[in-house]
C-alpha positions as CSV (number, residue, x, y, z in Angstrom):
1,X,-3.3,-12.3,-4.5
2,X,-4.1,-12.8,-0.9
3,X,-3.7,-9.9,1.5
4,X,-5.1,-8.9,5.1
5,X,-4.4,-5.5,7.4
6,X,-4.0,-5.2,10.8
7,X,-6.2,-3.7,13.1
8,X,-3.4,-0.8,13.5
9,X,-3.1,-0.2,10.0
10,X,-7.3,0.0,10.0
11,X,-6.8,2.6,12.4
12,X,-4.1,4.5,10.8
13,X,-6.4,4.0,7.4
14,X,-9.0,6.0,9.3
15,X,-7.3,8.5,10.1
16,X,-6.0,9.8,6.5
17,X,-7.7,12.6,4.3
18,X,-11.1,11.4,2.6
19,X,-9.1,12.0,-1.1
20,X,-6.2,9.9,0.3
21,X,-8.3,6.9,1.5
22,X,-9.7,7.0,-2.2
23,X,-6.7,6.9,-3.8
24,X,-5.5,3.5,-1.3
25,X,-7.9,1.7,-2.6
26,X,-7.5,2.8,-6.2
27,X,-3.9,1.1,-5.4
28,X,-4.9,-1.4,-3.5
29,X,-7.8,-2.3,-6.6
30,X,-4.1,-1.6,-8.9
31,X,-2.4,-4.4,-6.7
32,X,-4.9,-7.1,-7.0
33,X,-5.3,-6.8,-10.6
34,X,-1.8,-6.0,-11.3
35,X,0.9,-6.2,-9.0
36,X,4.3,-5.1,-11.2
37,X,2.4,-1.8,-12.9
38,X,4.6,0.8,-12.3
39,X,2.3,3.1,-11.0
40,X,2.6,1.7,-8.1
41,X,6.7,2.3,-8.0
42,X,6.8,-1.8,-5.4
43,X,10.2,-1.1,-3.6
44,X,11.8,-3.2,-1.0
45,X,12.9,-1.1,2.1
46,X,14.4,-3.7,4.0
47,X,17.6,-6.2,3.7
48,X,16.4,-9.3,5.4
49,X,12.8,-8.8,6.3
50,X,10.2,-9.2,3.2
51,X,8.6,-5.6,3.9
52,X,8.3,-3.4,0.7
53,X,6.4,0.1,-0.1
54,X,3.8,0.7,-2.5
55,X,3.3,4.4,-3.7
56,X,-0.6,5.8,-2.8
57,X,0.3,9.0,-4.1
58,X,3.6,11.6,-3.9
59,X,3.6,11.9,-0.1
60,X,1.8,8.5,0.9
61,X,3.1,4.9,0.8
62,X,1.7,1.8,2.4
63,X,4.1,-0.2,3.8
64,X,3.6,-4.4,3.6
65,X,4.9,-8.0,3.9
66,X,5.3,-10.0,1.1
């Protein structure tokens, strides 16, 4: 799988809790080796654009275009 982030989201990244950046890129790492574990609860939030939510942890998603 190929992804990238935009500079915004880099800031926004930045800006999160220490534990929470560790547990993006425990998803992220989850993503790239295994994109339908259901851990990661993949759920489209819009009707005609390709833009789904992954779950980080209870009260943090990352939002991105498939």
């Amino acid at each position: 799988m190929k992804s990238r982030a935009t500079p915004r989201f880099w800031a926004a990244y930045h800006e999160l809790p220490a534990e929470i950046r560790t547990l993006a890129k425990k998803a992220y790492r989850l993503i790239a080796d295994d994109p339908g574990h259901l851990s990661l609860h993949f759920k489209k939030v819009h009707s005609r654009e390709p833009l789904y939510s992954v779950r980080v942890s209870l009260g943090y998603r990352a939002l991105g275009l498939l």
